[in-house]
C-alpha positions in Angstrom: -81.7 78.1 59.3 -83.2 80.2 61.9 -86.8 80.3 59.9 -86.5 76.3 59.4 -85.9 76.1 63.0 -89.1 78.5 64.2 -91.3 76.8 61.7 -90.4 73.2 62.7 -90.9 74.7 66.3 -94.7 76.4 65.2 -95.7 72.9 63.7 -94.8 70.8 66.8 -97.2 73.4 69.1 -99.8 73.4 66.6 -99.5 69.1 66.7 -99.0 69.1 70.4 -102.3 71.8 70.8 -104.7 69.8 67.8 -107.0 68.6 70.8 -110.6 69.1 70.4 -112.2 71.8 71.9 -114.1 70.4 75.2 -117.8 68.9 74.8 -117.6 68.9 70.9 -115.7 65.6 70.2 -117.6 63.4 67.8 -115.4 61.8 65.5 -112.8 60.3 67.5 -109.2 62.2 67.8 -108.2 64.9 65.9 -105.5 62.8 64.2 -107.9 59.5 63.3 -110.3 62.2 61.9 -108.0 63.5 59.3 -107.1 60.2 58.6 -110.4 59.0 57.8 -110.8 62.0 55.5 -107.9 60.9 53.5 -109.6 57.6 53.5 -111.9 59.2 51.2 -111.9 60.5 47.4 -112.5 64.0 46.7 -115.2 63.6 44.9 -117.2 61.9 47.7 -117.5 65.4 49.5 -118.6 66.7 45.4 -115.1 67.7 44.7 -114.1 67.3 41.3 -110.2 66.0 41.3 -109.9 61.9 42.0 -107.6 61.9 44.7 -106.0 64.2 46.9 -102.7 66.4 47.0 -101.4 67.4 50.4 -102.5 70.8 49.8 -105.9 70.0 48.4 -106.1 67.9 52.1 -105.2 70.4 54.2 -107.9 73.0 52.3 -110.6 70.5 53.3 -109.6 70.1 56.6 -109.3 74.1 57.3 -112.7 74.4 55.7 -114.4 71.5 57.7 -112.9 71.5 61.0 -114.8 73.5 63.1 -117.9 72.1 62.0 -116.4 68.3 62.9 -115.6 69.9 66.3 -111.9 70.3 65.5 -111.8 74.2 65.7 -107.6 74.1 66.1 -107.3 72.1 63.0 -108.4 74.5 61.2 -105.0 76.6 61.0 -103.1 73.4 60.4 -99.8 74.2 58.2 -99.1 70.9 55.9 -96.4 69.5 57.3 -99.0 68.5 60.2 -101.0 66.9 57.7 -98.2 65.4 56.4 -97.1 63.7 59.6 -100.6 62.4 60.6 -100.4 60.8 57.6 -97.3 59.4 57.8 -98.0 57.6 61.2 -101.1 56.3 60.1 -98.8 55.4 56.8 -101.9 56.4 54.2 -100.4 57.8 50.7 -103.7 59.0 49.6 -101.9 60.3 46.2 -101.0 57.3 45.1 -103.0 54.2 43.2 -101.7 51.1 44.0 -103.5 48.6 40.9 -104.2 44.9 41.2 -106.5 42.5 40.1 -109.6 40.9 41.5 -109.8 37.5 41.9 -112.5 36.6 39.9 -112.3 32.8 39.1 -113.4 30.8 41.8 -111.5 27.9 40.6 -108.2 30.0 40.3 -105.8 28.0 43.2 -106.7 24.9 41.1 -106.4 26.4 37.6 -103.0 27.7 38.6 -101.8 24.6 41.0 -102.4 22.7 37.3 -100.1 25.3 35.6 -97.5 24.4 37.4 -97.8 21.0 37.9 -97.1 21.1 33.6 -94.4 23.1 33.9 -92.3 21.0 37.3 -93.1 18.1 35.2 -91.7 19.8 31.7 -88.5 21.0 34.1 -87.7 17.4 35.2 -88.0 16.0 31.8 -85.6 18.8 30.5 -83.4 17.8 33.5 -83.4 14.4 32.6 -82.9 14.8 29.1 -79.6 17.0 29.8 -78.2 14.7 32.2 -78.8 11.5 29.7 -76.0 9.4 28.6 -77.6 9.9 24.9 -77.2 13.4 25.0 -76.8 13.4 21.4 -80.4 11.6 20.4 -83.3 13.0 20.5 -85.7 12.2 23.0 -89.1 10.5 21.6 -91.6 12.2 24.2 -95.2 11.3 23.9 -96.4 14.4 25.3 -95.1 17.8 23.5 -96.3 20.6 25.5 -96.5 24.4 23.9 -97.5 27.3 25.4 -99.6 29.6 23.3 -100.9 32.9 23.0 -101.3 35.5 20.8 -99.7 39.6 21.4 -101.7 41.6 19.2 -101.5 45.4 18.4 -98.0 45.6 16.9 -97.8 49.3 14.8 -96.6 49.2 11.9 -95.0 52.7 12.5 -93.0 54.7 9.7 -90.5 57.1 9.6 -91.3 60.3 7.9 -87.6 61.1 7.3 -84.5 58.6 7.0 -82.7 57.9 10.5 -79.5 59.8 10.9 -76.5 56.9 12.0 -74.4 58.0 15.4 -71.3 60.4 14.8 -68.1 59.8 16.8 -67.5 62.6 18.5 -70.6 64.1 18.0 -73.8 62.7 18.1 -73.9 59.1 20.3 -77.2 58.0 19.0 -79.4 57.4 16.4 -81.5 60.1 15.2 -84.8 59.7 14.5 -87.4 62.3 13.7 -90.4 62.6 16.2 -93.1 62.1 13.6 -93.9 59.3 12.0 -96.7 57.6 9.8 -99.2 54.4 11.2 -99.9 52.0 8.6 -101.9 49.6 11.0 -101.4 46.8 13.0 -100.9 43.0 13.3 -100.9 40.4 15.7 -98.2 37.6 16.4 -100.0 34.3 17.5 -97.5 31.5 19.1 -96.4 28.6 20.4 -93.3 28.3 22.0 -92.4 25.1 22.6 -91.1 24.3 26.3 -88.8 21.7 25.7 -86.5 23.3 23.1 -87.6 26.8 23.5 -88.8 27.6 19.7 -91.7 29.4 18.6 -94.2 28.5 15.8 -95.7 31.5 14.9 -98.5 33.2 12.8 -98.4 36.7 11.7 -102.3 37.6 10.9 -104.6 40.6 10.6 -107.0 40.0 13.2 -107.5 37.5 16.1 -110.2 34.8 15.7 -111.1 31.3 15.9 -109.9 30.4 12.1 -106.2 31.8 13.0 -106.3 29.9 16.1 -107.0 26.9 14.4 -104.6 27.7 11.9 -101.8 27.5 14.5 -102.8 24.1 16.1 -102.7 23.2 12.2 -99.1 23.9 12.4 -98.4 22.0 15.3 -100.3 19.3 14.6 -98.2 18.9 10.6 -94.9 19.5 13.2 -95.0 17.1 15.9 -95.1 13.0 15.3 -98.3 12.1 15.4 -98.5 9.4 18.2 -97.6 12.2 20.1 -99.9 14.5 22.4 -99.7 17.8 22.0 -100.2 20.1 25.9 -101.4 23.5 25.1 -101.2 25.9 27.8 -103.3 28.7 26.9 -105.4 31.8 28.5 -109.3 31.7 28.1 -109.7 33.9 25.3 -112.6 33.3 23.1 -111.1 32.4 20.1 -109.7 29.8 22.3 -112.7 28.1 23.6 -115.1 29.1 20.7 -117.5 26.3 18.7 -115.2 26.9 15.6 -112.1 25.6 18.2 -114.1 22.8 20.2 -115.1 22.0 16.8 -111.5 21.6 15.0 -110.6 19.5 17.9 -113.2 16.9 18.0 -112.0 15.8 14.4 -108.0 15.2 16.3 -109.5 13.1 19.1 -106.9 12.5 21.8 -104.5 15.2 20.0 -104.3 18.2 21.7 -104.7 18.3 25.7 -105.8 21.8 26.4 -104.5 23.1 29.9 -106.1 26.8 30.7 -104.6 29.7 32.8 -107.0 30.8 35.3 -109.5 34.0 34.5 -107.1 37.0 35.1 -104.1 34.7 35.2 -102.5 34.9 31.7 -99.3 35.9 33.4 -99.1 31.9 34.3 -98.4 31.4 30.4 -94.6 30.9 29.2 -95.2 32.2 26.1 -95.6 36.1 28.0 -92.2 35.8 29.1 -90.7 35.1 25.3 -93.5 38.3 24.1 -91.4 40.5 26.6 -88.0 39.3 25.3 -89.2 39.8 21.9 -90.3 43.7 22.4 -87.6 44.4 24.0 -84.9 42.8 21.0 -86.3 42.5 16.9 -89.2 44.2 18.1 -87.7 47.5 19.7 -87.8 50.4 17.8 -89.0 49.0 14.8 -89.7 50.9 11.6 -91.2 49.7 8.3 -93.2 51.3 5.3 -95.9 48.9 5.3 -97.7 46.2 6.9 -95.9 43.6 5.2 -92.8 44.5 5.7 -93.6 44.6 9.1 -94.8 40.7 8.8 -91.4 40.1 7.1 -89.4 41.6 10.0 -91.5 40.0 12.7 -90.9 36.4 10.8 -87.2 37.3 10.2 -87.0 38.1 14.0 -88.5 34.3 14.6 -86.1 32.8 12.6 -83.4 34.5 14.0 -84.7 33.6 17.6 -85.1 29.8 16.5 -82.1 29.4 15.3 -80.3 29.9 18.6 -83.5 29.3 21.2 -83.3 29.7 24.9 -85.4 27.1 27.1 -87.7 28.9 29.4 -88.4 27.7 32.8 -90.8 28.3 35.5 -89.1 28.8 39.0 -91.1 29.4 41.1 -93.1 26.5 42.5 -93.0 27.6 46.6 -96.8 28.2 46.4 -98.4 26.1 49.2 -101.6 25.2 46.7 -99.2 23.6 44.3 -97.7 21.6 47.1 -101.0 20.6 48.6 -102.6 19.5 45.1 -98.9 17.5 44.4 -99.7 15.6 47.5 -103.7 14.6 46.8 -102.4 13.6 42.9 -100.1 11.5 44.5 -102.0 9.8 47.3 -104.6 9.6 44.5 -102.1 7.9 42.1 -101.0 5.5 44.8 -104.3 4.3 46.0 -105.4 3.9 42.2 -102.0 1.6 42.2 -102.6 -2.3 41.8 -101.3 -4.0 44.8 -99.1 -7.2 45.7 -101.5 -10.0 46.7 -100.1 -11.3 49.5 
């Protein structure tokens, strides 16, 4: 306790004395000049780690102090450093990742989005609070939301899993090696208003299995109907082999895309996650077809007891300020009472 106490006590005079030396200040305050350097990556001073460490920090600092005209800093225990960069709240070890908004249509693109789905969520509200609750409703728009999760391993044991013991082993045991037999990729549509999914287990990704699902759809749904895709910009999506395919359905398919960078505005992510984390979680198989079997077992399984998946959040203040220029739109286009 008594060395805690005289350190705490050295690292307050060395704060209270990390003034710069008379007629050499330069670069601001002492504190706003450590600061700036953990503004900056190691390697921009031809260092070779990414970011810094408190330690690596307060190395630099020692070693370029006096030359910056900070001669006190360079004696500087951490926990200085450490402060200064608390009140200036920088966390220079630590990467913080987002996405640049690239699209410059992406408020309107995503205001769209959402529009589909407040309208999908008031015709499921209606539909639940019908008299003919029993019947079911004719709609002439069917909307899907569709993408594809590729990548799934088909991973195999190289030894049987040992079952749980009572009393002695709680969980399954499963050897740490295993064997890759390749992968697939689940392309879907999961419909909004009843919450199934159509789905297409396929080697690769590419125009022809993209066509192959709006096949499906097309043989499922009644065909006055129009069917709303809401789908990401991928280029299987938007290819020649796709535009072409839907030329020969005129007034078929309405295509509704997510903004660049903005698949995370598709439905169908949120029923990808559910699925890895329930038929798809741990899985084990000895082939790439048996991993196809599961996978369409595991669709079954989910359509036979499906969950309607709704979008929330519609607070945005682009979504309310595109709601408002649809309508005045729609009421000026409106015939009016002669008079």
């Amino acid at each position: 306790m008594h060395r805690q106490g005289a350190d705490d006590g050295g690292t307050e005079r060395v704060e209270r004395q990390i003034s710069p030396t008379p007629g050499t200040r330069d670069h601001g305050s002492p504190k706003s000049w450590v600061a700036s350097l953990a503004c900056t990556k190691p390697k921009d001073h031809g260092l070779a780690t990414e970011l810094w460490t408190l330690s690596a920090l307060t190395a630099f600092v020692h070693e370029r102090a006096e030359p910056a005209g900070f001669p006190r800093l360079s004696q500087v225990p951490n926990m200085t450093v450490w402060r200064i960069l608390q009140a200036a709240h920088i966390k220079p070890h630590r990467i913080r990742y987002d996405l640049e908004k690239r699209d410059p249509e992406f408020d309107r693109k995503k205001a769209e989005v959402l529009m589909v789905y407040q309208e999908v969520n008031l015709q499921n509200d209606q539909a639940a609070t019908s008299s003919q609750a029993d019947a079911e409703p004719v709609r002439s728009i069917i909307t899907v939301s569709v993408d594809e999760k590729p990548g799934i391993q088909a991973i195999g044991n190289t030894a049987p899993d040992r079952p749980p013991v009572p009393g002695r082993h709680a969980a399954v045991g499963r050897d740490d090696e295993y064997v890759r037999h390749g992968t697939l990729s689940l392309s879907a549509a999961l419909d909004l208003y009843t919450g199934e999914a159509i789905a297409e287990v396929v080697e690769r990704h590419r125009s022809r299995e993209f066509i192959t699902l709006l096949q499906r759809l097309d043989e499922r749904y009644p065909p006055e109907a129009r069917i709303r895709v809401v789908l990401d910009n991928h280029a299987a999506h938007i290819s020649r082999e796709t535009l072409a395919y839907l030329a020969t359905r005129p007034n078929r398919f309405e295509c509704v895309h997510t903004p660049q960078h903005g698949s995370w505005l598709n439905l169908v992510e949120t029923a990808f996650s559910k699925m890895a984390r329930t038929f798809l979680r741990h899985l084990r198989v000895s082939s790439k077809e048996e991993l196809q079997e599961r996978i369409l077992q595991g669709i079954a399984e989910w359509n036979a007891q499906p969950v309607v998946f709704r979008w929330s959040n519609f607070f945005d203040l682009e979504l309310r300020r595109f709601l408002i220029v649809l309508m005045l739109r729609t009421t000026s286009q409106a015939p009016r009472r002669q008079v």
